[in-house]
FILOFI-531152 format. One line per 4 residues: number of its first residue (from 1); their letters; for each residue x, y, z of N, C-alpha, C. Coordinates in Angstrom, 1 decimal. Atoms other than C-alpha are relative to their C-alpha. Layout:
# FILOFI-531152
NUM = a = X,Y,Z,X,Y,Z,X,Y,Z | ...
//
This chain:
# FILOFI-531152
1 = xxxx = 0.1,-0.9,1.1,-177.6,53.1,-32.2,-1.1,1.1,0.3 | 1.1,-0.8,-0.5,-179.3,56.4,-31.4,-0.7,0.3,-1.1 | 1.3,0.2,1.1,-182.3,57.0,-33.3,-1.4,1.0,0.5 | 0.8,-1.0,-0.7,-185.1,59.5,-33.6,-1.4,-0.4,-0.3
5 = xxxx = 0.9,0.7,0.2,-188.5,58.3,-33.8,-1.0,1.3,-0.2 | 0.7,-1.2,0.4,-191.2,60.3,-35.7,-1.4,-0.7,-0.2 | 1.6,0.8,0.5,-195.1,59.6,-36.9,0.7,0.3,-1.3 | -0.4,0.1,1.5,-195.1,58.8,-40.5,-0.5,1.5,-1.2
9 = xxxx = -0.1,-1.2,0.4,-196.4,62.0,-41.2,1.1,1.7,-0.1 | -0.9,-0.5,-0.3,-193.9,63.8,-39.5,1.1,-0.1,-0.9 | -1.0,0.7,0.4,-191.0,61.6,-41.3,-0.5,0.5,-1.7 | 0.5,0.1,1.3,-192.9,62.0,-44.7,0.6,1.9,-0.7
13 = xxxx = -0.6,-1.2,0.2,-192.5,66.0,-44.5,1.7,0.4,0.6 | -1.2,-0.3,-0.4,-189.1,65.8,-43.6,0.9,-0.2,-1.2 | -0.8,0.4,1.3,-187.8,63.9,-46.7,-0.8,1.0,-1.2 | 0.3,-0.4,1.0,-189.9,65.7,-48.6,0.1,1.8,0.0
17 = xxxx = -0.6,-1.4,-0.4,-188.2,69.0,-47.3,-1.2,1.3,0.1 | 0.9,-0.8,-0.1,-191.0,70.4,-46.1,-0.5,0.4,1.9 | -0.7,-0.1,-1.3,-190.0,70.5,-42.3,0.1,0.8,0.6 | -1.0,-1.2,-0.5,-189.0,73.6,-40.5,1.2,-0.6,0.9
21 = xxxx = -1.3,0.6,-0.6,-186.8,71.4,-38.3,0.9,-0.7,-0.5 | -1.1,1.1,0.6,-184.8,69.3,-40.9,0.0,0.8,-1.3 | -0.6,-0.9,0.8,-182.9,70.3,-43.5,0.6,-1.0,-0.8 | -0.4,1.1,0.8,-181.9,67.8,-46.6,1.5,0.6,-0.5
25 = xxxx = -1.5,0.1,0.1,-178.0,67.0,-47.1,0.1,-0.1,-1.3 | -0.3,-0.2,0.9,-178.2,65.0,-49.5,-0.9,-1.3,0.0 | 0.6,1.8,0.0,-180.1,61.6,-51.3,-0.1,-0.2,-1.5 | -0.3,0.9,1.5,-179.5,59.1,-53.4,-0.6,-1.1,-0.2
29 = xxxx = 0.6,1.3,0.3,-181.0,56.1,-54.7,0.7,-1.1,-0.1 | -0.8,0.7,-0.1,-180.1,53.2,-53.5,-0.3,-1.6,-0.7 | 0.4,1.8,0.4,-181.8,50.4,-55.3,-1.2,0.0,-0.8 | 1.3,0.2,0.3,-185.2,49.6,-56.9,-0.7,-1.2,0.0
33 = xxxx = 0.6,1.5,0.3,-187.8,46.7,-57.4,-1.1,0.5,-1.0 | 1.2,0.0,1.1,-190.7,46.1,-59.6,-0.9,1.1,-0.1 | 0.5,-1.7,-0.3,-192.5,49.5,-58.2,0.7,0.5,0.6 | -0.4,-1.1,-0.9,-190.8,51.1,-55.9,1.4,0.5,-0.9
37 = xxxx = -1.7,-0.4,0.1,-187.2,53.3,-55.6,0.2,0.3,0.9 | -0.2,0.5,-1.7,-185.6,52.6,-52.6,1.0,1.4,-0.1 | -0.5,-1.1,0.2,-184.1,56.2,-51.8,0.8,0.1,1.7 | -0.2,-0.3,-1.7,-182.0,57.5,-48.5,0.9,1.5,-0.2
41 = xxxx = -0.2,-1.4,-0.1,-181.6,60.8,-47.4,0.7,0.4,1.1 | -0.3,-0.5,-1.5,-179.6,62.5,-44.7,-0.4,1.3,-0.1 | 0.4,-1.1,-0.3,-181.1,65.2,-43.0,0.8,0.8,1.3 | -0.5,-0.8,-1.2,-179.8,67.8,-40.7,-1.2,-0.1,1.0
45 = xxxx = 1.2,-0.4,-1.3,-182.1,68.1,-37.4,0.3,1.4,0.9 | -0.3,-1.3,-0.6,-182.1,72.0,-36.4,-0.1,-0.5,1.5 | -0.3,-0.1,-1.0,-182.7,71.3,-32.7,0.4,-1.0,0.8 | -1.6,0.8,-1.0,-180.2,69.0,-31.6,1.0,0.1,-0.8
49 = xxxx = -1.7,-0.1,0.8,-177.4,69.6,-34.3,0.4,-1.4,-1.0 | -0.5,1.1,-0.7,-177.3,66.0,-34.7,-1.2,-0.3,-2.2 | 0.6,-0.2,1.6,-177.8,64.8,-38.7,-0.9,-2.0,0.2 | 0.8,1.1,0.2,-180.1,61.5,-39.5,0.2,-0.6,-1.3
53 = xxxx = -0.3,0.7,1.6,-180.1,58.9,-42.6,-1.8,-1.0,0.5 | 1.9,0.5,0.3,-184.3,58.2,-43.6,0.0,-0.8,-1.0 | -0.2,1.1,0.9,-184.2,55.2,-45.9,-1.6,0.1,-0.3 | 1.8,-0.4,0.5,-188.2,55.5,-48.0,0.4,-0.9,-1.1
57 = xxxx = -0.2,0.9,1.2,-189.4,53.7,-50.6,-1.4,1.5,-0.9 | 1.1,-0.7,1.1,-191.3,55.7,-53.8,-0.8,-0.6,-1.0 | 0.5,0.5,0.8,-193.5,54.8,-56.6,0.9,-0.1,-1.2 | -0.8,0.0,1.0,-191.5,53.7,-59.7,-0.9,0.9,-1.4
61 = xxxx = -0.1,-0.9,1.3,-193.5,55.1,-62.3,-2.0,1.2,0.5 | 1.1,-0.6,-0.2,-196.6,57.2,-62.2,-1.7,-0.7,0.2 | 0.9,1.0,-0.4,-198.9,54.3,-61.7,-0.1,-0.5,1.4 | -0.4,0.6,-0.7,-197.5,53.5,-58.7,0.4,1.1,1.1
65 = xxxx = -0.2,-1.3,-1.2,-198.8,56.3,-56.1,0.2,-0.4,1.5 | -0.6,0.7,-1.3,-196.4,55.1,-53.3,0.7,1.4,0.3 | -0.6,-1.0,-0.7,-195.3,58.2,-51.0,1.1,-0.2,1.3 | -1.3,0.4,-0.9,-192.4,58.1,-48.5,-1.1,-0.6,1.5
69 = xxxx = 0.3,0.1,-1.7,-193.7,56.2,-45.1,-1.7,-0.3,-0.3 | 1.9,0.1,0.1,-197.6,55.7,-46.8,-0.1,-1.1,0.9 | 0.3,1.3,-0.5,-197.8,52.5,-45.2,0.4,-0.3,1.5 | -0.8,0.5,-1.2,-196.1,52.9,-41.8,-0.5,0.8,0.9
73 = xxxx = 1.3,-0.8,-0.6,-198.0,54.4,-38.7,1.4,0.9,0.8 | -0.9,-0.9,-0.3,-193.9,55.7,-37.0,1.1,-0.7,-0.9 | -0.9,0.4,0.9,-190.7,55.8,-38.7,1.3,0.6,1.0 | -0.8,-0.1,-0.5,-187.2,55.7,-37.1,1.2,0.4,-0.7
77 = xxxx = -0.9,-0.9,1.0,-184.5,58.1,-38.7,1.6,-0.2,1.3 | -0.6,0.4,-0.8,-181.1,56.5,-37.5,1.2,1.2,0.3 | -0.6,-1.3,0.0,-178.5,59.3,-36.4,1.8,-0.5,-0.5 | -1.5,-0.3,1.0,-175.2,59.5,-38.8,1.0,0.9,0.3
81 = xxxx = -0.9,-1.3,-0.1,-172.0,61.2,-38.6,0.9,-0.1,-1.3 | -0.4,-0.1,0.6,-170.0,62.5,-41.3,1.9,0.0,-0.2 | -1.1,0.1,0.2,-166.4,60.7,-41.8,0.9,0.2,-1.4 | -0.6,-0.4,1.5,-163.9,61.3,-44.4,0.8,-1.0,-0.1
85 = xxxx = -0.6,1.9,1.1,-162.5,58.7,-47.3,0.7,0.6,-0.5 | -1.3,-0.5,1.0,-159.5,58.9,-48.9,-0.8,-0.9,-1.6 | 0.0,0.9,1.2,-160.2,57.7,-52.4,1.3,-0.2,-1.2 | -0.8,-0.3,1.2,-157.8,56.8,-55.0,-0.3,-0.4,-1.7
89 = xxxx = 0.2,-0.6,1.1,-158.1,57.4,-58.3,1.0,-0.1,-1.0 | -1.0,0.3,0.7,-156.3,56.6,-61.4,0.1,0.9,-1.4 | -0.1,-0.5,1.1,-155.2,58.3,-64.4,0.4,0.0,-1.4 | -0.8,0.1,1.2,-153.2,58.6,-67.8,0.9,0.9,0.6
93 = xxx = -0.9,-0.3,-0.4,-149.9,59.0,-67.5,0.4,1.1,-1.6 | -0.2,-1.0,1.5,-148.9,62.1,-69.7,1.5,0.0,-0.6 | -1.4,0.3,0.3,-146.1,61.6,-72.1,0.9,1.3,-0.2
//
């Protein structure tokens, strides 16, 4: 699994699109617990072309000053590619 390894600082201004070499796709939240909100982001990487998925955890409420990667000295951004889904989809049948 290729993978890009960053300091936690580095990783921290990435998700928080503050970067000049990464570029945010897109992110969603994937979960929470009693403080946090487990979030994951894909980022573009301007010099290799080549996009990443940064899984962070945040503070759940304003008590709870948790920043992306506070706690981790490097952070490993795994490298993603973008496949396509058929989905189907259901409707009302119009009379």
């Amino acid at each position: 699994m290729p993978k890009l390894t960053m300091t936690a600082a580095g990783a921290r201004n990435a998700v928080l699109d503050e970067h000049c070499d990464f570029e945010t796709l897109s992110t969603q939240i994937d979960g929470h617990d009693r403080w946090a909100i487990l979030k994951s982001t894909i980022l573009h990487h301007f010099p290799t072309g080549n996009h990443y998925i940064a899984n962070y955890r945040v503070g759940a409420t304003e008590h709870q000053d948790e920043g992306p990667y506070e706690y981790d000295e490097y952070v490993d951004f795994i490298q993603v590619e973008a496949i396509e889904v058929t989905v189907r989809q259901w409707r009302n049948v119009e009379d």
